[in-house]
Structure formats: structure tokens, C-alpha cells
C-alpha positions in Angstrom: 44.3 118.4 85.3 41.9 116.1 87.4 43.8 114.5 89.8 40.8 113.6 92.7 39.2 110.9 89.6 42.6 108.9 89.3 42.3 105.3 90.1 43.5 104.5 93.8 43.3 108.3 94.8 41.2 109.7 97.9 38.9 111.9 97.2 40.5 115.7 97.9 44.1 114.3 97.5 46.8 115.1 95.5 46.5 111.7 93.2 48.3 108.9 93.5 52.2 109.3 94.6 55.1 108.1 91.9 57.7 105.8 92.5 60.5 107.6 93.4 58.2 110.1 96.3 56.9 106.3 97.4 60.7 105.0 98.0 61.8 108.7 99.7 58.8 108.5 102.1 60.1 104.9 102.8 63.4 105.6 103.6 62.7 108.5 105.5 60.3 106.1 107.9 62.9 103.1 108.2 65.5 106.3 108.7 63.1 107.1 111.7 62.8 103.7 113.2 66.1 103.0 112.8 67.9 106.1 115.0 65.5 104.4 118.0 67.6 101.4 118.1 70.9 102.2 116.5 74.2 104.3 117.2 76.6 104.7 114.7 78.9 105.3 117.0 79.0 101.2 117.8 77.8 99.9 114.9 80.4 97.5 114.1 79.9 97.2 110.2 79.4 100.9 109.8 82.4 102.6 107.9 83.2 106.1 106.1 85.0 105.7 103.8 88.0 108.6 102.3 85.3 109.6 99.6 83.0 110.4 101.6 80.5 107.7 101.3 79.3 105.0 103.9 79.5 101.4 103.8 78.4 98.2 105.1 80.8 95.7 106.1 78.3 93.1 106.6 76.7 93.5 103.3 79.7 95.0 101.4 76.9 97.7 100.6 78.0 102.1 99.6 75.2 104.6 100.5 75.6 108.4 100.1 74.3 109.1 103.3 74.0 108.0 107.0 69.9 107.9 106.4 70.2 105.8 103.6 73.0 103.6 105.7 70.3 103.2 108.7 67.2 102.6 106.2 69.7 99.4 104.8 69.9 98.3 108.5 66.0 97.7 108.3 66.2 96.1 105.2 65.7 92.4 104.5 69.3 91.8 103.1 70.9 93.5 105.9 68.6 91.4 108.7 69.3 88.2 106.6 73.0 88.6 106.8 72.6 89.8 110.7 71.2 86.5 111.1 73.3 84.3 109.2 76.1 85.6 111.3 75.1 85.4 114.5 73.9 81.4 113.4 77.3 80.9 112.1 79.2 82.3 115.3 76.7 80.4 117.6 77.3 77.2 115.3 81.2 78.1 115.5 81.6 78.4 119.1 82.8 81.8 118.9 82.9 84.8 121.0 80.5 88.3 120.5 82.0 91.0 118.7 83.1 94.1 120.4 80.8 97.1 119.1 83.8 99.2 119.1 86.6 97.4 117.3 84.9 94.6 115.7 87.3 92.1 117.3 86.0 89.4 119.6 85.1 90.9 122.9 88.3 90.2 125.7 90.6 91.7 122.9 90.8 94.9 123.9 89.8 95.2 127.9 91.8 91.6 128.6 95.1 92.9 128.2 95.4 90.6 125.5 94.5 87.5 127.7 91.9 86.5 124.2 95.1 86.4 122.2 96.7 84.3 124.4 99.4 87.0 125.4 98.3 85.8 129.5 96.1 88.5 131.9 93.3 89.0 133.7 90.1 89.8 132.0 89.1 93.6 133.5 86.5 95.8 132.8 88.9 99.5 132.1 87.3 102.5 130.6 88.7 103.1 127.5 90.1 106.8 126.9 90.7 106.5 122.6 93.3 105.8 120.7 97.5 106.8 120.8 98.9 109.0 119.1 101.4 106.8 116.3 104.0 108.1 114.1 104.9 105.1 111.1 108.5 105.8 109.2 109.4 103.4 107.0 113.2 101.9 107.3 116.3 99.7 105.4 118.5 98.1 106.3 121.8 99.5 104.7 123.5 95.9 104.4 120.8 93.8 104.0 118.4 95.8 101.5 115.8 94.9 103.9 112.5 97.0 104.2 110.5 97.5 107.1 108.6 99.9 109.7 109.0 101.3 112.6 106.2 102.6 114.9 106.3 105.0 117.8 103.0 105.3 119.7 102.1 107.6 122.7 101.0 106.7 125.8 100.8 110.1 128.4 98.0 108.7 130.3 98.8 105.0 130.6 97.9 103.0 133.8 100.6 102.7 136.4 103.0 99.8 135.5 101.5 98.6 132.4 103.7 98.0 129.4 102.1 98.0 125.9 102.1 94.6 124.4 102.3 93.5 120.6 100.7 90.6 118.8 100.5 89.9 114.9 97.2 88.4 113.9 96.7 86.6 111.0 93.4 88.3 108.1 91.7 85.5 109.1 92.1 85.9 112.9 90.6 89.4 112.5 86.9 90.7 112.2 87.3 93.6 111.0 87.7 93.8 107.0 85.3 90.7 105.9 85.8 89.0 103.5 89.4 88.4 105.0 92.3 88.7 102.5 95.6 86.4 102.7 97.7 88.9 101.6 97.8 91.3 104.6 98.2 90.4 108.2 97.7 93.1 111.3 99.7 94.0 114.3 97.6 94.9 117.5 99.4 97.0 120.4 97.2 97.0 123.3 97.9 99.4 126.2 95.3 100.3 129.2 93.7 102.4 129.4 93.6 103.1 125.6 91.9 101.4 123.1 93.9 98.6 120.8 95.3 99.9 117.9 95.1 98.0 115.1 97.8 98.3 111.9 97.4 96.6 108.7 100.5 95.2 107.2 101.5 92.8 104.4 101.2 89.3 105.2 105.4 88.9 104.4 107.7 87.0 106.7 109.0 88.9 109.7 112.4 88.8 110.5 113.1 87.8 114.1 116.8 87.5 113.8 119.4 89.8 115.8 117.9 93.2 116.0 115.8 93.1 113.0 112.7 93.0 115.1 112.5 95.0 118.7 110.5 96.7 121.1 111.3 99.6 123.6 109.1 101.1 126.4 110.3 104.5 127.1 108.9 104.9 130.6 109.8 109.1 130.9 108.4 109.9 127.4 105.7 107.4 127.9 106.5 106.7 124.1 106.7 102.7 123.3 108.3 101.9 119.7 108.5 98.6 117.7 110.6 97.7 114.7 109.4 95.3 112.3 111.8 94.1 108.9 110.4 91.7 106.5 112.5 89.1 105.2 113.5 89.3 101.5 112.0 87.4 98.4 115.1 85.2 98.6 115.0 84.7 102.0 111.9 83.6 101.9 111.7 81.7 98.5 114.5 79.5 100.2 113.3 79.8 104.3 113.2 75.9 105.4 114.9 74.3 102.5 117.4 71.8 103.9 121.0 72.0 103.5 120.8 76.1 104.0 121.9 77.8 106.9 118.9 79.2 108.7 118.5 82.6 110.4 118.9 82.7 114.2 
């Protein structure tokens, strides 16, 4: 077959390319230009997923590959959506967003002095995450359900004591859009990163020793116990004329 007398071909080529080699030879140069600006490593909408695949958290995106991921980044929806963020932050007042964690930056080198749990803001070299073991626990009387979390701590700074906040889905900057029906408890401990566990948004129970924390200063182990509140309790929480929980 003639190939060098095909419309738009050079003369000596191999004819003109086809769609699909055209998109390949696209990707594979936005691929290129992208590894000279990016790292994965903190890109804050980059996420494997357990299949396998990778996705974009800003564009709510699933690519089979970490080339096809980094030819998206140079893409026009994924520059559009850069930019409507960044104009909706700047128009919101808010913060910049920690390349690691997602969360607003002071979350996790503040000691939790951006949640408004007090501290200085410091700059500490993060070491990774704890180690966390999650059992889940019932109460025997009550019927309640509820967790209980044991996290490890062997190279924690000198007198520092982990510290626990619950954050509200739309508090958070991680999973976006956020959903009402989960909330997330943050333990934040120097030198390690915050951890970051994703409950359902139910009423805590705060009464006797339903919810508690313990800092075991030998084992360097900290554990916290959290029990949700019935469906009756809550149905009925804040109606007058009932005894409420202390």
C-alpha cells in the first residue's frame, strides 16, 4: 500500500497516525511534563485506591495508571477545578492545605492549636504514622456499641501527650464532596503525623466512663474509648421532661 501519497503525510513517512497512537503520544508527553513539576508523594488529591486504580479527589476522576493520573493533572478539567478552588479558598478566607494530609496547614505541626485544642504553632519533623489497633466493644448493660483505639507512640517527644479531637465531614478536607453521615476523630501526637479515623457521624456518649482516654507513659501506648448513644437515646436526647445523661 502507498502510504507517502496520503493527504497530510510527509513525504518518506509512515502516513498519517490514527487516533488512538495520536492520544498515546499525548499522554506520554503531558506524562513527561508533568513528573517535572509533580510528586505523588504530596499531591493532595492523589489516592489508590483497594482495586488498584488511582483517583482524583479534586475531579472525582479513576485512571489505571499513575501516567494516565499525571497526564489528567495537565488537563483543562483538572486546571479548571485547581483554579476554582484556590478562588473559592481565597474568597473564603481559608487556610492552604497541607500536601500531606489534606487538612488545613497548623493541623498537624500546631499541636492542634488550628483546632482550637490551644499550642504553639512549631515547625517538627514528622516521622509517619502510629501503629493503631481498633476492637470494637458493648456495653453488657446498656447494649451500647462502640470502639476502642490503642495507638503507639515509641518515639514520642519528651512530655507530650497525644491529644483527641472529633471533626465534623464538613470540617475536614480530605474526602470532597463531604458526607453528613460520618464524622472523623484526629489524635495528634509529635513527632508523628495526625492520624485521622473515620467514624459514623452518631452521638457520642460522654457520660460516666463511656467515653475515656489513657496515656500509658511506660508502654508509650495511648488508648481512647468512644460509645455511641443508642437510637433511643438519641431519638429522645433534649426532649423536655426526660432525665438527661450526666
Amino acid at each position: 500500500m502507498d502510504y507517502q501519497n496520503r493527504a497530510g503525510s510527509k513525504f518518506g513517512g509512515g502516513g498519517v497516525a490514527s487516533q488512538s497512537a495520536t492520544n498515546a503520544d499525548r499522554r506520554e508527553r503531558l506524562k513527561k511534563l508533568a513528573l517535572e513539576t509533580i510528586d505523588l508523594d504530596k499531591d493532595p488529591y492523589f489516592f489508590k485506591n483497594h482495586v488498584g486504580s488511582f483517583e482524583c479527589r479534586l475531579c472525582l476522576t479513576v485512571h489505571q495508571n499513575d501516567g494516565s493520573y499525571l497526564a489528567h493533572t495537565q488537563g483543562k478539567k483538572h486546571q479548571t477545578n485547581l483554579a476554582r478552588r484556590a478562588a473559592k479558598e481565597q474568597k473564603e478566607g481559608k487556610s492552604q492545605i497541607d500536601e500531606r494530609t489534606g487538612l488545613p496547614v497548623g493541623v498537624v505541626g500546631a499541636g492542634f492549636g488550628a483546632l482550637g485544642l490551644g499550642g504553639v504553632r512549631r515547625n517538627v519533623v514528622k516521622i509517619g504514622r502510629p501503629g493503631y489497633k481498633i476492637t470494637k466493644v458493648r456495653d453488657p448493660v446498656t447494649r451500647q456499641q462502640g470502639l476502642l483505639f490503642q495507638l503507639q507512640y515509641p518515639e514520642i517527644s519528651h512530655d507530650v501527650t497525644p491529644k483527641v479531637r472529633f471533626m465534623s465531614a464538613f470540617e475536614q478536607r480530605v474526602d470532597d464532596p463531604p458526607d453528613k453521615d460520618y464524622q472523623y476523630m484526629l489524635v495528634a501526637a509529635e513527632p508523628y503525623e495526625t492520624c485521622g479515623f473515620k467514624l459514623q457521624a452518631r452521638e457520642i456518649d460522654r457520660s460516666g466512663e463511656r467515653y475515656w482516654t489513657w496515656w500509658d507513659k511506660d508502654l508509650k501506648e495511648f488508648w481512647v474509648q468512644v460509645m455511641f448513644m443508642t437510637e433511643r437515646e438519641e431519638r429522645y436526647a433534649g426532649v423536655p421532661g426526660l432525665p438527661g445523661r450526666r
